[in-house]
C-alpha positions in Angstrom: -14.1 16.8 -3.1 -14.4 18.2 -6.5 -11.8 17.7 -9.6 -11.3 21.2 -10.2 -10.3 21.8 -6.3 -7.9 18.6 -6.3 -6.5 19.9 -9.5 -5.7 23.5 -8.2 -4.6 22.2 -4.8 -2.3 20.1 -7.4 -1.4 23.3 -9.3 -0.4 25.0 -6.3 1.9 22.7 -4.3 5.4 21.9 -5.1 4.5 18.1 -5.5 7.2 15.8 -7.5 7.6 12.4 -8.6 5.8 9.6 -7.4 3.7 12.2 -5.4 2.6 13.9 -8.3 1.7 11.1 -10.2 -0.7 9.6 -7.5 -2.0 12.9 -7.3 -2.6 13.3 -10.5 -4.2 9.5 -11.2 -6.8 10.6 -8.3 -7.7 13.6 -9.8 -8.2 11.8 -13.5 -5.7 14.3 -15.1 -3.0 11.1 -15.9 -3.0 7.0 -15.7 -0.2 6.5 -14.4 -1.0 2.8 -12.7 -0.4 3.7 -9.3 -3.4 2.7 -7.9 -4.5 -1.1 -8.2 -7.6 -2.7 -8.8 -8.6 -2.7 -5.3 -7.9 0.9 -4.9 -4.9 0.7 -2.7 -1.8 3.0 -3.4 1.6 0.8 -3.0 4.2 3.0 -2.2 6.9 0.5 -1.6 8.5 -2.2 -2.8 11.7 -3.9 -4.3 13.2 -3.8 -7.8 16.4 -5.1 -9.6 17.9 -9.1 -9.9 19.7 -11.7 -8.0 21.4 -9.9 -5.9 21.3 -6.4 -7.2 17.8 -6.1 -5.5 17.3 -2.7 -3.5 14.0 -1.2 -1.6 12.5 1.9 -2.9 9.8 3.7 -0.3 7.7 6.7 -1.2 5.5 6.7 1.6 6.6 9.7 2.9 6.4 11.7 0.2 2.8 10.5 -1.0 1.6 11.0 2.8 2.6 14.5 3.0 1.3 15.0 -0.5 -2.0 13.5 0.5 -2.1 16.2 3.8 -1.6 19.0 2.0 -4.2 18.3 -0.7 -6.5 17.9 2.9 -7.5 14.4 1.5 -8.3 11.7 4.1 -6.5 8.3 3.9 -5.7 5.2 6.0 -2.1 3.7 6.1 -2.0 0.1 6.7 0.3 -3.1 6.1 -1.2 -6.2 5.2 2.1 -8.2 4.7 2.4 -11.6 7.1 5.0 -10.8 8.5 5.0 -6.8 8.3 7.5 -6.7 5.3 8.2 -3.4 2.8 6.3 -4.4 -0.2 2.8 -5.0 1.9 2.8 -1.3 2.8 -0.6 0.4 1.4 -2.1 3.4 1.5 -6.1 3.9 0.7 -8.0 7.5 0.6 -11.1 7.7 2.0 -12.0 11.1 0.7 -14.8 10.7 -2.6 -13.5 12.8 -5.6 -16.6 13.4 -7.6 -16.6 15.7 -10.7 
């Protein structure tokens, strides 16, 4: 897929938030540091202190994002024991210029 299609599929969609911003690091508009060195997309994890820790997931939101750009992705964990921050999401799809 092209950067000027990914960029009007972008244009078009009501994508916000964490969405937006992966879409919008895979189409080159914006770094955002979303995606990691080994190109996987971590949509989950945990933030805060002691005990003031909470979960934030955004899979959801970045999958149906990811659908209705038409891109192709695989949706894995590869935490031992299956935990929240080990969720990952890859796309398959080439975006060339």
């Amino acid at each position: 897929m092209k950067k000027s299609i990914l960029t009007k599929r972008i244009e078009k969609g009501h994508f916000r938030g964490v969405a937006l911003e992966v879409l919008k690091e895979l189409a080159g508009i914006k770094n955002y540091y979303r995606i990691g060195k080994d190109n996987k997309i971590r949509p989950a994890g945990y933030t805060g202190r002691g005990r003031f820790i909470s979960k934030f997931d955004h899979s959801d939101k970045i999958i149906d994002a990811l659908n209705a750009c038409k891109l192709k992705f695989v949706f894995g964990n590869d935490a031992p024991r299956g935990g929240v921050s080990g969720k990952y999401i890859i796309v398959e799809t080439k975006i060339t210029d």
